[in-house]
N, C-alpha and C positions, 0 to 999 in steps of 0.2 A: 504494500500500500504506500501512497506516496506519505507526503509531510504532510500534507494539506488534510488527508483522509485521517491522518494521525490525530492532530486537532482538532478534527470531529469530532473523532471520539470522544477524548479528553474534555471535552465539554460534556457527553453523556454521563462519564464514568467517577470524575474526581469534583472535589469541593473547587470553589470558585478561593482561590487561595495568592497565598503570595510569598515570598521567601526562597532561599536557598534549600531548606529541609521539604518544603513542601513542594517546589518543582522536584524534587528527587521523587515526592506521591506519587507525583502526577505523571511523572513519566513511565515509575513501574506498573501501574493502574492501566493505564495506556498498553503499553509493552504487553504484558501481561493477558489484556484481553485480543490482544491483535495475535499474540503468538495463540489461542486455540483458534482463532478465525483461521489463518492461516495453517492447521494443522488438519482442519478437520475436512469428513470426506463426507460425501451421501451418501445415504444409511445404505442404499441398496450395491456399495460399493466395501462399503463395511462389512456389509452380510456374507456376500460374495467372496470376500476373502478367505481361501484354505487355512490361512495358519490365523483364524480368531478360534479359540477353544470352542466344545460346544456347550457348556456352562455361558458363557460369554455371549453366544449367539445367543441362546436361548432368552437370558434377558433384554438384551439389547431390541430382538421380537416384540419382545412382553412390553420392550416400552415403546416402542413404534404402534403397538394396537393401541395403548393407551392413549397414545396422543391423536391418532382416529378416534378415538371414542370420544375426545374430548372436544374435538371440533368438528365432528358431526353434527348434521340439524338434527335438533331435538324429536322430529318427525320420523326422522331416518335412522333411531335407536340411541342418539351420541346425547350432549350435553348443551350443543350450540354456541359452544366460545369462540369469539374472534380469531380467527389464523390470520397470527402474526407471522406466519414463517419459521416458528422457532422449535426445535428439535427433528428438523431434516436431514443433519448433519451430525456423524458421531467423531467424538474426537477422545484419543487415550491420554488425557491429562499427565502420563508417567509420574504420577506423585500420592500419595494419603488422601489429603486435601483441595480441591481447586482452589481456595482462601481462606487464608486465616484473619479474623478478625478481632480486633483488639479493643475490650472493651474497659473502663473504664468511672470511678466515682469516688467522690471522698469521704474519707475517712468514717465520717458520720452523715452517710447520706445512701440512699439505694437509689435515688436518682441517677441517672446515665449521662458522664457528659455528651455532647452534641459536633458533631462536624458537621457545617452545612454544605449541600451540593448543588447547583445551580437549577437541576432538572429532578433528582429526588427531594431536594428540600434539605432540613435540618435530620439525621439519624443519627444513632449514638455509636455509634463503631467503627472502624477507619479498616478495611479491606484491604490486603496484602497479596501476595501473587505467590512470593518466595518465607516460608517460614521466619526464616533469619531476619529480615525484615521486620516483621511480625513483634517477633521477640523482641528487637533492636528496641521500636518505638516502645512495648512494654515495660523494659529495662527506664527507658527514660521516665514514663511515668510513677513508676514506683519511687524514682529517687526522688521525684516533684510530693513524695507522700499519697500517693492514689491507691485505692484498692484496683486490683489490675486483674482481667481472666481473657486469655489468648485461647481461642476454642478455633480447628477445623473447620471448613463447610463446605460440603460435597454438591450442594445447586446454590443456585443465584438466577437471577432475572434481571433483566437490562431492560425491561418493562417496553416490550417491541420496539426500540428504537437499534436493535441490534438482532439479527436472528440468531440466537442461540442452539450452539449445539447442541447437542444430549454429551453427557461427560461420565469417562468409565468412574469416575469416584460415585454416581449414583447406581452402578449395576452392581456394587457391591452390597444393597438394600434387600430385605426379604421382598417374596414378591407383592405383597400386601404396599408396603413403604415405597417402593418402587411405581406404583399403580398411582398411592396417594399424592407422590413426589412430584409425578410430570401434571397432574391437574391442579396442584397447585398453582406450580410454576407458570404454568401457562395463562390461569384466571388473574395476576397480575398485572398484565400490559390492559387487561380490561377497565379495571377501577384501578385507579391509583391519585392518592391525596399528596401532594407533598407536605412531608414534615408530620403527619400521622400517622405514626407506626403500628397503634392499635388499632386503626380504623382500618389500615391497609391490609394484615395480617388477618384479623378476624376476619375480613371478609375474604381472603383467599382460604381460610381453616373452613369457613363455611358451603364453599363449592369444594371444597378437596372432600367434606362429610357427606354433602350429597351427592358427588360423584362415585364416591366407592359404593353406596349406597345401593348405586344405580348398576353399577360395575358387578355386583357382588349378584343382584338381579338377576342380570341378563348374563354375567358369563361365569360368577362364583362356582367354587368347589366345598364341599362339606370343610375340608381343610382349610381351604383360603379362608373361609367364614370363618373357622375357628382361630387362626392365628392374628387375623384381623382383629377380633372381641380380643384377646387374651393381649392383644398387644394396647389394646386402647382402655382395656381395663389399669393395667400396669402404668400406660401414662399419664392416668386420671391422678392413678396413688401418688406418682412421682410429684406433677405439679402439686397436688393438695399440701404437701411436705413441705415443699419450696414456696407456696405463697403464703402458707402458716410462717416459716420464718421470715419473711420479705417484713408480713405485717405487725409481727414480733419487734424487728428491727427498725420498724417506721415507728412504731409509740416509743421507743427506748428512745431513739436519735426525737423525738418531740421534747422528751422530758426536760422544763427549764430547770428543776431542782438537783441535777447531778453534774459533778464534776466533769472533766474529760477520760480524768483514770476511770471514775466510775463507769463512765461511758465505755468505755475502753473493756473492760473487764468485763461486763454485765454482756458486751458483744459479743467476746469470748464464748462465754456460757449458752448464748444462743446457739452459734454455730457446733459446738461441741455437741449440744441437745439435737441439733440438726443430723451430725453426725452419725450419732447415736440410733435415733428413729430410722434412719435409712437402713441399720442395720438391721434391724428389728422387721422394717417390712422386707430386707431381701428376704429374711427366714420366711416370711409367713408365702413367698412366693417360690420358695423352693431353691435359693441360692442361686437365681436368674442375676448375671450380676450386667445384663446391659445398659444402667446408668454410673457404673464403678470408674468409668472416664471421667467424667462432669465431676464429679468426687475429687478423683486424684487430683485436677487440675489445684482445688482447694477454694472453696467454699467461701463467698466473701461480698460484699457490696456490688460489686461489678456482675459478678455471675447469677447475684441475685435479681437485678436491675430492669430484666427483660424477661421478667418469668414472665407474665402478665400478658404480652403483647399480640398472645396467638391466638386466646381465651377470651377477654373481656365481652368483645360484642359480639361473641357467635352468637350467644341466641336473639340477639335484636336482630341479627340477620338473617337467622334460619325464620323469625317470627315474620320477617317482612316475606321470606321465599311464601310461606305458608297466604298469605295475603296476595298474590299474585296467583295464585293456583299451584307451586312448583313450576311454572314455567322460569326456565334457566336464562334467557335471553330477555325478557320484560323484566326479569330479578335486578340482571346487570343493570338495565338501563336504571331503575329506581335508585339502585346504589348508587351508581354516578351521579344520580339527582344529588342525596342527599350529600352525596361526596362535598359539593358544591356548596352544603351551608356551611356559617361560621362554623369553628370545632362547638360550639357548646349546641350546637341546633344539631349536631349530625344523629347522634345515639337516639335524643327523641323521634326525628324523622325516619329512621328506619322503626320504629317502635310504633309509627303512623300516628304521633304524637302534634306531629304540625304538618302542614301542607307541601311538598315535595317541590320547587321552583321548574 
């Protein structure tokens, strides 16, 4: 791609920034997303390849239906989401992660700081490409005093201003989280707020809920069904845990009557109690230990920060699907209505609380 197309992007991708440190963002951000464009092939090129395993094929299939299913007219069995383009292309990431993001909050706060981007808005996290990086800026903010948690992330959405691969860091998902993964991903370029991450999220959690829904319908297996509940029972407990301490450590950090050691100490106690209960429900789940990552990483303001954001207004949004009939394409459009009011009118308006503009 030339320079010119490079500074496209860069405008899609990175905060509207300035400095020495922050053109270094900007250009791995950049780089970064231009080296999987530049890697990646059509799926039907992918398939056809002899030396892709058949494990590998298999899923890579599994997500190519998915993403038919997800932009099919709702007439013709699918979900009826805008085709953006995205997931026509598969590309092998050679890495863990396609991004680590680095999140961030102080000392006494589970608020997220914020990096703003020109076309996403204000988001609390600053996306990396190469780990080292990742860690780099982490490093720096912990010496600034930050509570700091660097987590992986196997998708992203460029919210159709870029057609997105498919990335082997997602076929490494059971096939349930794989199914849920690509309609996620792709109900984003649909509604999108800038600078509302709960508004954003909740409404892609709530087409990702009735898409499997709808998936599990028309092409589920006794098993898929079963792994599907057992997996979504599991990350009901997980969050319940993690927003029990969130709101633990929102009245501690309010309290005007305690010190900073107090403060300081009493946090302790939380996160240890934190600790503790997780271990308590691995047992009652059979020593299932697939949130033992999140754990390790260490448990703390940052990581707590974003529990919140996938949750909050599913059901104002499942309650608006319900008010349309489940039609999936008048759903969208209301959303974007709402999308459209100040942040304090949005939750009422899907709730059918005020008049939709």
């Amino acid at each position: 791609m030339t320079s010119r197309s490079l500074a496209a992007l860069a405008l899609v991708l990175v905060p509207a920034l300035s400095g020495c440190a922050d053109l270094a963002y900007l250009t791995q951000a950049a780089g970064g997303q231009l080296d999987l464009l530049r890697r990646a092939r059509p799926l039907e090129t992918a398939l056809a390849d002899p030396s892709l395993s058949a494990a590998t094929r298999r899923k890579l299939q599994l997500a190519a239906d998915a993403r038919a299913f997800a932009v099919r007219p709702e007439d013709e069995g699918g979900l009826g989401l805008p085709d953006h383009g995205s997931f026509r292309k598969y590309v092998d990431v050679g890495r863990p992660a396609v991004v680590w993001n680095v999140f961030s909050a102080s000392e006494f706060s589970v608020v997220l700081d914020t990096a703003c981007f020109p076309v996403a808005g204000c988001v609390a996290y600053r996306g990396y490409f190469r780990e080292a990086d990742a860690q780099a800026d982490a490093s720096r903010r912990r010496a600034a005093g930050r509570d700091v948690s660097v987590g992986g992330v196997s998708a992203y959405s460029t919210l159709g201003y870029l057609k997105d691969p498919l990335l082997s860091t997602m076929l490494v998902y059971p096939d349930h989280t794989l199914i849920r993964t690509v309609i996620h991903e792709l109900s984003h370029p649909s509604v999108y707020v800038p600078g509302d991450t709960v508004f954003n999220e909740s409404y892609a959690t709530a087409v990702e809920e009735e898409g499997m829904r709808r998936w599990l319908a028309a092409h589920g297996t006794p098993e898929l069904r079963e792994a599907d509940r057992l997996a979504g029972q599991r990350q009901e407990g997980f969050e319940t845990l993690l927003l029990a301490a969130r709101a633990d450590l929102e009245r501690l950090y309010a309290a005007s009557d305690l010190t900073d050691e107090q403060r300081r100490a009493r946090k302790a106690e939380v996160l240890r109690g934190l600790n503790e209960r997780y271990a308590a429900l691995k047992t009652e789940w059979g020593g299932y230990a697939g949130y033992d990552a999140y754990f390790a990483r260490g448990v703390n303001n940052a990581s707590l920060g974003a529990v919140a954001a996938y949750a909050t207004l599913v059901p104002d949004f499942q309650a608006l699907l319900a008010r349309v009939g489940g039609h999936l394409p008048a759903f969208v459009e209301a959303a974007r209505a709402c999308g459209k009011r100040p942040q304090p009118e949005r939750a009422p308006c899907l709730r059918g609380e005020t008049t939709a503009p």
